[in-house]
C-alpha positions, 0 to 999 in steps of 0.5 A: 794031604791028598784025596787019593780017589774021588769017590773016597774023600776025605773024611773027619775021621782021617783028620781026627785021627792025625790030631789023636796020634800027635797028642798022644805022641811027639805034640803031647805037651802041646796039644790034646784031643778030645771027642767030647763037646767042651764049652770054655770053662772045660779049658780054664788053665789047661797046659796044653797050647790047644785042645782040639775038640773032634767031636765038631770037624767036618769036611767038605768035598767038592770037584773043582773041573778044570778045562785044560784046553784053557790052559796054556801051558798043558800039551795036547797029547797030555788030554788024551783020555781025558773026557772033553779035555776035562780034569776034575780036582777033588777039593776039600775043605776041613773046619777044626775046631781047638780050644785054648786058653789065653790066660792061664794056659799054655803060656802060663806054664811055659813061662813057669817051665823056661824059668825053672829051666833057667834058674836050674841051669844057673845053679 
């Protein structure tokens, strides 16, 4: 995923709605969204193998400015139009949050549905 413009980054609610679409589509039995603030008692025994909290992603753009005049391998002619010979890159940084639970949750009912599975397929 790419910024497509620097004056239009991207922002928390492109990220929230790409986690959004996977759990409620093909990622549904794994993963589940939520925009509420959870703490972990909210998660105790949950099927899922993450709940992703939206409420508490954030992104950070910053330009990375890169002199291509430094760069070995970049021809001349490509700079031109390029101010100074300066490209600037903008980068972005994105903290998710996901709640699991390790002892009652996604594990636990995996193991449950692989060994329904096995003992069907056995009978």
């Amino acid at each position: 995923m790419q910024d497509q413009d620097p004056s239009n980054p991207i922002r928390r609610n492109l990220i929230n709605s790409i986690y959004k679409k996977a759990a409620e589509g093909y990622l549904s039995k794994y993963l589940a969204y939520t925009d509420k603030q959870n703490v972990s008692a909210d998660v105790i025994g949950t099927a899922a193998a993450a709940i992703i909290e939206g409420k508490e992603t954030h992104t950070r753009t910053a330009n990375l400015r890169v002199n291509l005049r430094t760069v070995c391998a970049v021809p001349q002619e490509s700079m031109k139009g390029l101010e100074g010979g300066f490209l600037e890159v903008p980068i972005t940084q994105v903290v998710v949050y996901g709640w699991y639970d390790n002892e009652l949750g996604s594990y636990t009912h995996m193991l449950g549905e692989r060994t329904l599975g096995i003992a069907r397929s056995m009978l």
